[in-house]
C-alpha positions in Angstrom: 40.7 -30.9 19.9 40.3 -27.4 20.2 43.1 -26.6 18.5 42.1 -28.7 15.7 38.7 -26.5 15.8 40.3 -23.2 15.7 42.3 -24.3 12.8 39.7 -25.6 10.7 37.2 -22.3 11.5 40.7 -19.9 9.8 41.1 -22.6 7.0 37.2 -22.0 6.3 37.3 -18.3 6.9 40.5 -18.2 4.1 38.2 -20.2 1.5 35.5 -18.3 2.1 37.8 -15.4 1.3 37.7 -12.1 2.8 33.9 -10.3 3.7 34.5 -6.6 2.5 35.2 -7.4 -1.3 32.5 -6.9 -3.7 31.1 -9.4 -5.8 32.6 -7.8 -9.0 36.1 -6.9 -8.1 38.2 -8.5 -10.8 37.4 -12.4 -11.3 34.6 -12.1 -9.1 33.0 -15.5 -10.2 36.1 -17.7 -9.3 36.9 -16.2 -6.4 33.3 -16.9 -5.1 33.1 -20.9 -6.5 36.5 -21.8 -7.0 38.0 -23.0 -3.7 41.6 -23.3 -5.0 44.2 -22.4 -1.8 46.6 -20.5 -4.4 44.0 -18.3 -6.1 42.2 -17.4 -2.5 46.1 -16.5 -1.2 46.2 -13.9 -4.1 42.6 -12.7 -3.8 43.5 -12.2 -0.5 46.2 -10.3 -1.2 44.6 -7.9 -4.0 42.0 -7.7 -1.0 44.6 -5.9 1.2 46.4 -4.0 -1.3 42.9 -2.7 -2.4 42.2 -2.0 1.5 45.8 -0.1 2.0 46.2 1.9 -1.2 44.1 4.0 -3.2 43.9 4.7 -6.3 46.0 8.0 -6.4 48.3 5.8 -4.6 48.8 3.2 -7.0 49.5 5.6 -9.9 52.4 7.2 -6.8 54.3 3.8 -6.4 54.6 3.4 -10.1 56.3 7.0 -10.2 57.9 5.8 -7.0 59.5 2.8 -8.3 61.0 4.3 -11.3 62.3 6.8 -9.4 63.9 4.2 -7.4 65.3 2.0 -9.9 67.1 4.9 -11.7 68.6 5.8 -8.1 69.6 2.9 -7.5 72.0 3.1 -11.2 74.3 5.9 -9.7 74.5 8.1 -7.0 74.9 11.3 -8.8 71.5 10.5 -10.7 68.8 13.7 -10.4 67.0 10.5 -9.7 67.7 10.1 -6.0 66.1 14.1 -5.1 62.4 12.6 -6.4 63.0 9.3 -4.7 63.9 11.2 -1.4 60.7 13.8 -2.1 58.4 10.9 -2.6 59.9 8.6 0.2 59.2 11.6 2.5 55.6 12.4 1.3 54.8 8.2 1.4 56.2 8.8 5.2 54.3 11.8 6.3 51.2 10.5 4.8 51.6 7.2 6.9 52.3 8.6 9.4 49.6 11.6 10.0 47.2 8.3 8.7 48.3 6.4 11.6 48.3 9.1 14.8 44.5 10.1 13.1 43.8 6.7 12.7 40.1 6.1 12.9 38.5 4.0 15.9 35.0 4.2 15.0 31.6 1.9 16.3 29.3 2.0 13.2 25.4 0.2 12.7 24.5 0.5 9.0 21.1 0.8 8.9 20.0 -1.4 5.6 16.0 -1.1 4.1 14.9 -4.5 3.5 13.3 -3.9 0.8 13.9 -1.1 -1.9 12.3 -0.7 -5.6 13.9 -1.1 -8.7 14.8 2.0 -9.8 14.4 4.2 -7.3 16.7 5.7 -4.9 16.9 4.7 -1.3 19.2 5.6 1.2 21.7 3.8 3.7 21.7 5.2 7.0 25.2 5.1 9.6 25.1 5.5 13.2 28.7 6.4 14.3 30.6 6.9 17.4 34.4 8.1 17.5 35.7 6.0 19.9 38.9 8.1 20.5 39.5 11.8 21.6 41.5 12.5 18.6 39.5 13.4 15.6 38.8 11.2 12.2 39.1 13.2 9.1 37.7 11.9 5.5 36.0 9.3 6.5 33.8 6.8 3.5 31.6 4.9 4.3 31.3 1.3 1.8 33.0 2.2 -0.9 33.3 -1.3 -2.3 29.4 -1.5 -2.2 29.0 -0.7 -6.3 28.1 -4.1 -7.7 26.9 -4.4 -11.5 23.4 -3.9 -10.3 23.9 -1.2 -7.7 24.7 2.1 -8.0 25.4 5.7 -6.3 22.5 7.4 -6.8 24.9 10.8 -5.2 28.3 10.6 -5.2 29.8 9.5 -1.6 31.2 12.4 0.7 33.8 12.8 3.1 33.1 12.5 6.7 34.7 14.0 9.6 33.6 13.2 13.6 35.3 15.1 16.3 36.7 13.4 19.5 34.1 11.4 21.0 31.9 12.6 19.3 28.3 10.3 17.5 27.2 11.4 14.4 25.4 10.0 11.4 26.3 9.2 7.9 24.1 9.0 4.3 24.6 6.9 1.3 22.1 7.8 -1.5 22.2 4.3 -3.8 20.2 3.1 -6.8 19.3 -0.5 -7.9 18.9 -1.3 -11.9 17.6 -5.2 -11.3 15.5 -6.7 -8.9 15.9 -9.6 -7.2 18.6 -10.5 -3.9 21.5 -8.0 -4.1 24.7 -9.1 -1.3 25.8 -6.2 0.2 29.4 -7.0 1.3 30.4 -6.2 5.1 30.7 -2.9 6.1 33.9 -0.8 5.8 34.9 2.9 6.3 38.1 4.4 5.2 39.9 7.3 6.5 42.6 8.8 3.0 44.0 11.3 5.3 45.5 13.4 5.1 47.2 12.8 1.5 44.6 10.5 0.0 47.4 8.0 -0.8 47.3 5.5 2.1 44.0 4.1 3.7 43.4 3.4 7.4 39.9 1.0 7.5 37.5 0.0 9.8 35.5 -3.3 9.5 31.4 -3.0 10.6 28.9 -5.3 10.1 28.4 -8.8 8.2 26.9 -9.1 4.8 23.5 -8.3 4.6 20.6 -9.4 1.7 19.0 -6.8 0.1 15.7 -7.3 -1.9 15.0 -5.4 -5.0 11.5 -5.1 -6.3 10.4 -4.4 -9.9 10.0 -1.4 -11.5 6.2 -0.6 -11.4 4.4 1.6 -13.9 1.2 3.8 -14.1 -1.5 1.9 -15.9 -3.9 4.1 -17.4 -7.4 2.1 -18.1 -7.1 -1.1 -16.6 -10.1 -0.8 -14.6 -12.3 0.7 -17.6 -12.2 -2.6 -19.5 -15.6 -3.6 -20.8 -17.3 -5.6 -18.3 -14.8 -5.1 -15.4 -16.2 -4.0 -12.4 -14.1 -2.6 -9.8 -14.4 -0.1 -6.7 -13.8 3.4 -7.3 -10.2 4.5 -6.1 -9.2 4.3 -2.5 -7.3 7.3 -0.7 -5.5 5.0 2.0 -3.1 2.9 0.7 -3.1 0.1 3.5 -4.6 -3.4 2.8 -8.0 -3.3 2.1 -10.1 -5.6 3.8 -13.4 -6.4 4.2 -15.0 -3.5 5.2 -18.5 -2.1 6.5 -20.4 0.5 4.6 -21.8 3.9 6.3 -25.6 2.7 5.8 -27.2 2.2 9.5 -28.6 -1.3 9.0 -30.2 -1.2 13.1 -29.6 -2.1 16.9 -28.3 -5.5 18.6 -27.1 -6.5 21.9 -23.8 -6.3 22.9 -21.8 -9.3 22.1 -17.8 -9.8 23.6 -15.7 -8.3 21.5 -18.0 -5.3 19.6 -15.8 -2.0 20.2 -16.6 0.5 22.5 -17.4 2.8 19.3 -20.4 0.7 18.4 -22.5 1.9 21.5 -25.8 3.4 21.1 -25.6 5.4 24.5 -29.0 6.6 24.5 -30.6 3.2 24.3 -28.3 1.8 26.5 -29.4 4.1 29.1 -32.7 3.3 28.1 -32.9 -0.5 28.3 -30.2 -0.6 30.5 -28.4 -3.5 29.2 -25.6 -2.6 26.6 -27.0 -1.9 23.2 -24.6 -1.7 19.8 -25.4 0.2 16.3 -24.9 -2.7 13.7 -24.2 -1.9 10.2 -24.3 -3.5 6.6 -21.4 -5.4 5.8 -19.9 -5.1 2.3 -17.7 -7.5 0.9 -14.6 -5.8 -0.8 -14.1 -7.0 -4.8 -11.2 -9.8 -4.7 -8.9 -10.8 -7.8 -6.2 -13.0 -8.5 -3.1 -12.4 -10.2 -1.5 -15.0 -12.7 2.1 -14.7 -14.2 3.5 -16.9 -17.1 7.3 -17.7 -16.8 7.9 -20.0 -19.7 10.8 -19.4 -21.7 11.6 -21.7 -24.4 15.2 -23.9 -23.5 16.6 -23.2 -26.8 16.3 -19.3 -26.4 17.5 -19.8 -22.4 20.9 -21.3 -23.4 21.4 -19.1 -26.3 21.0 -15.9 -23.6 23.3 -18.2 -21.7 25.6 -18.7 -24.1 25.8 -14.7 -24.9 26.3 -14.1 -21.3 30.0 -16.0 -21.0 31.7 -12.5 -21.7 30.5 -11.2 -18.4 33.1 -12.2 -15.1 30.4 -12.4 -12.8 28.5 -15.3 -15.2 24.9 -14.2 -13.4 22.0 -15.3 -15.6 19.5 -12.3 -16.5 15.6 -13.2 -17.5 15.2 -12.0 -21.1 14.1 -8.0 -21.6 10.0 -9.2 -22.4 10.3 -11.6 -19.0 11.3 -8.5 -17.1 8.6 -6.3 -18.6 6.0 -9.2 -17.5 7.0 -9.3 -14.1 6.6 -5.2 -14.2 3.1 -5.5 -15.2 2.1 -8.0 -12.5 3.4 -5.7 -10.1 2.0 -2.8 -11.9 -1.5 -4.5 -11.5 -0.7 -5.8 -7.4 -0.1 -1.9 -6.6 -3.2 -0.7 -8.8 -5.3 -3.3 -7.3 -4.0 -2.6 -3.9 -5.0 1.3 -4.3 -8.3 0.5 -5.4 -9.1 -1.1 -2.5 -9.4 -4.7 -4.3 -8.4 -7.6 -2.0 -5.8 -10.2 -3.8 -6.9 -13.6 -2.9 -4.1 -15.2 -4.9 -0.8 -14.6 -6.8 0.5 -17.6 -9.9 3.8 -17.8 -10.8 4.2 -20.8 -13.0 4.0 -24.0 -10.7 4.1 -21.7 -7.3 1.1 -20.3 -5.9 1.2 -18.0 -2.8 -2.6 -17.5 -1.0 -3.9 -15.7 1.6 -2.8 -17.4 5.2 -5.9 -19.1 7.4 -7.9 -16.6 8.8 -7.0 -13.6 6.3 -8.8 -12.1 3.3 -6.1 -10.6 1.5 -2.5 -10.9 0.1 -0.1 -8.2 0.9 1.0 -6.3 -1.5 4.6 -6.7 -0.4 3.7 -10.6 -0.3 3.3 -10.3 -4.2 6.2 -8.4 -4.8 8.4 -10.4 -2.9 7.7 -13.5 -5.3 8.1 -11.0 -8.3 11.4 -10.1 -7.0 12.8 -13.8 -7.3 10.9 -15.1 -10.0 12.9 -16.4 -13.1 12.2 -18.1 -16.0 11.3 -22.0 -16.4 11.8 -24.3 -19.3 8.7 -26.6 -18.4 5.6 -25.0 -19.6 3.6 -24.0 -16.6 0.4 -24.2 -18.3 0.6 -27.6 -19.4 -3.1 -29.6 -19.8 -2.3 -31.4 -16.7 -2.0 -28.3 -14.4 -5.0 -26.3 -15.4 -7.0 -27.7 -12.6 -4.9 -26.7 -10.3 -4.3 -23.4 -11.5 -8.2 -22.8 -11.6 -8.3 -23.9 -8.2 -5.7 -21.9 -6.9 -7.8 -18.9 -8.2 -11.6 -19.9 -7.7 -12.3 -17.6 -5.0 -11.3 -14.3 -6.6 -14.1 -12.8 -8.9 -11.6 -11.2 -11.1 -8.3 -13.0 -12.4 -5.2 -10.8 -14.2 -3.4 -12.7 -17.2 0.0 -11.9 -17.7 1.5 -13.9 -20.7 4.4 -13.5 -23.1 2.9 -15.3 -25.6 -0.6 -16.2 -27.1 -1.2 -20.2 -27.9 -3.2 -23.3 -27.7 -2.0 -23.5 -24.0 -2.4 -19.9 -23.0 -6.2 -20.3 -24.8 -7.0 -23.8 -22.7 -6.2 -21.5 -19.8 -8.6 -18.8 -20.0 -11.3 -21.6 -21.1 -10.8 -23.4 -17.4 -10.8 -19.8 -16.3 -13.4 -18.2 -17.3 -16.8 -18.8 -15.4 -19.8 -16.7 -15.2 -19.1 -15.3 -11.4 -15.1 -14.6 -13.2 -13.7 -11.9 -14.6 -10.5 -13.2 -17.2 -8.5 -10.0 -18.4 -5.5 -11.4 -20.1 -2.9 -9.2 -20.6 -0.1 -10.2 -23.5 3.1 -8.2 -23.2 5.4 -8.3 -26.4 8.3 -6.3 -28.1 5.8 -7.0 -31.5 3.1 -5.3 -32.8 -0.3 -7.0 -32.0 -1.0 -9.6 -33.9 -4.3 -9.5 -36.6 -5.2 -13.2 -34.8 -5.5 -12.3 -31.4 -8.6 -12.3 -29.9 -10.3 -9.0 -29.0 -10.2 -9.8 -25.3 -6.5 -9.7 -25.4 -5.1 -6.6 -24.1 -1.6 -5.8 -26.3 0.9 -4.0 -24.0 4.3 -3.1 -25.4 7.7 -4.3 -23.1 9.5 -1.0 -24.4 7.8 1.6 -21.7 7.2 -1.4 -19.1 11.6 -1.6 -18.7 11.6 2.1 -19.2 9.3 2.4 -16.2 6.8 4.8 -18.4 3.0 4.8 -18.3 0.6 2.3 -20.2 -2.8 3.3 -21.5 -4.6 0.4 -22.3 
């Protein structure tokens, strides 16, 4: 039985195929999906000739097995000297390799969360397990994926005999969303930078990408939006207390030590506490529209069959949406406006029990995974329930793609005299002559480029 165990766990691990390739190395797609026994058996082994030799290597055996071939023709060949020189220089190099050969603990040290378009770095914790030194060490170089970038190029690293040190990876992302980082490797070229000797650390980890978040210039300057002036902390606001002394109570459990009024403490001997003036904090709601036609979804489909890795990517004016929602979360956030409530087609996120406010990082999260849907979120039927996700915020953010009957019927069920509707419409057109004054017109162009927006 436990034979029969162990043998199904390595017949799983071989399908699964091995941890440290990277999502785009060659047919990526089919070596993720397809579960075919012969094609895993030769991913496996481009795996391992990827792991052993690098690339000045590869370019060496092809000189190296020419030179062998014509060798082998005659004895006398001029051949058989460069097939003895490069026979001896593949030895050495395997050979220094191996006596150096790296014995390293590592932790990589992942952010959870990291913006779209901006670098972040990947920290190492290493200790040399062995007296002898390891020379030109890399840390992940297989971790480039089609969204992922070095931000600096990767260095050498060397670590003396027992010796910890730490390591830097400077990286860039170019699309939000869940990014696989593949497990952990570090590879030692010396000392001819033909051969590799590798070290295995860590399992995959998830990596979450948000979008790219521009300076909006004039969002709280709309006519007949009222908003608190700027806020220098950049925590959560909540609701808060002004300075105006409002007078004197008794001491009830759980009033901080701060609140004291000493001298009439003293004087009535019974503890006394300065009470002040509450002051609600201004709350909004943000609402996000995801619809993308089907017929334009499978034609982006469709164009996307070239690419090996067959991901789907959200159309360029869905991706400049979600950057003004998030745009709007951080602006809000600074100005010391609570978010009571984020939209995002048929999914609503709200504050938990007993909290005031959404996180910024709450928002952004559901930004990060959002994608495109082919039912129209704004149907008749869910209006209600879109109003009543969003009845207790005083001010509610409209980000569309589009301007129609059903975008219309939603700021009608929004709008109320205690609410505030700005709807925003972002689009790769000019603004159209029909649209209503209280439509704001962004472009999508400096949204993707990241660029301010003056409204």
């Amino acid at each position: 039985m436990h034979m029969r165990h162990f043998i199904r766990r390595k017949w799983e691990k071989f399908l699964e195929g091995p941890g440290w390739i990277r999502e785009s190395h060659g047919l990526g797609f089919i070596f993720r999906h397809y579960r075919s026994p012969s094609l895993k058996l030769f991913f496996w082994g481009m795996a391992w000739y990827d792991r052993i030799f690098s690339w000045h290597a590869r370019l060496f055996l092809i000189i190296y097995v020419f030179a062998f071939f014509f060798s082998s023709l005659s004895m006398r060949s001029p051949a058989i000297t460069l097939f003895l020189i490069l026979t001896a220089l593949l030895a050495a190099d395997f050979a220094a390799g191996w006596v150096f050969k790296p014995k390293l603990n590592i932790t990589r040290k992942l952010p959870s969360r990291v913006r779209c378009g901006i670098p972040f770095k990947i920290v190492y914790d290493v200790t040399n397990l062995r007296k002898l030194p390891a020379y030109d060490v890399r840390f992940d170089p297989n971790i480039t994926l089609p969204d992922l970038r070095y931000a600096e190029l990767s260095a050498m690293n060397s670590f003396g005999g027992k010796q910890t040190g730490h390591a830097e990876l400077k990286l860039i992302a170019f699309r939000r969303g869940i990014v696989s980082i593949p497990q952990g490797i570090a590879e030692s070229i010396f000392p001819f930078n033909l051969i590799k000797h590798s070290v295995l650390f860590s399992e995959k980890q998830n990596l979450i990408v948000h979008p790219s978040v521009s300076q909006i210039t004039g969002l709280f300057s709309l006519p007949g939006l009222s908003c608190p002036q700027r806020s220098d902390s950049l925590s959560s606001p909540k609701s808060g207390e002004s300075m105006d002394f409002f007078g004197c109570r008794q001491y009830r459990p759980g009033d901080p030590l701060r609140k004291i009024h000493w001298r009439a403490t003293a004087r009535l001997r019974q503890p006394i506490v300065k009470d002040f003036q509450e002051e609600e904090t201004s709350a909004a709601a943000i609402i996000l529209d995801i619809y993308q036609p089907v017929t334009s979804l499978l034609k982006f489909k469709i164009s996307l069959m070239d690419n090996v890795t067959l991901r789907y990517q959200p159309e360029p004016v869905f991706e400049a949406a979600v950057s003004m929602a998030a745009s709007i979360a951080e602006q809000l956030t600074r100005r010391g406006v609570r978010i009571r409530a984020f939209v995002s087609g048929s999914r609503a996120i709200q504050c938990n029990e007993g909290e005031n406010t959404l996180s910024e990082q709450d928002v952004l999260d559901t930004l990060a995974l959002a994608e495109p849907a082919i039912l129209d979120p704004f149907s008749k039927n869910a209006l209600p329930a879109i109003a009543g996700d969003v009845e207790d915020a005083g001010m509610v953010f409209l980000v569309v793609k589009r301007y129609d009957t059903a975008v219309a019927a939603l700021i009608a069920e929004l709008e109320k005299p205690d609410v505030q509707v700005v709807p925003i419409l972002v689009s790769e057109k000019p603004r159209r002559t029909d649209l209503p004054e209280n439509v704001i017109h962004v472009p999508a162009e400096p949204l993707l480029k990241g660029n301010g927006v003056v409204l």
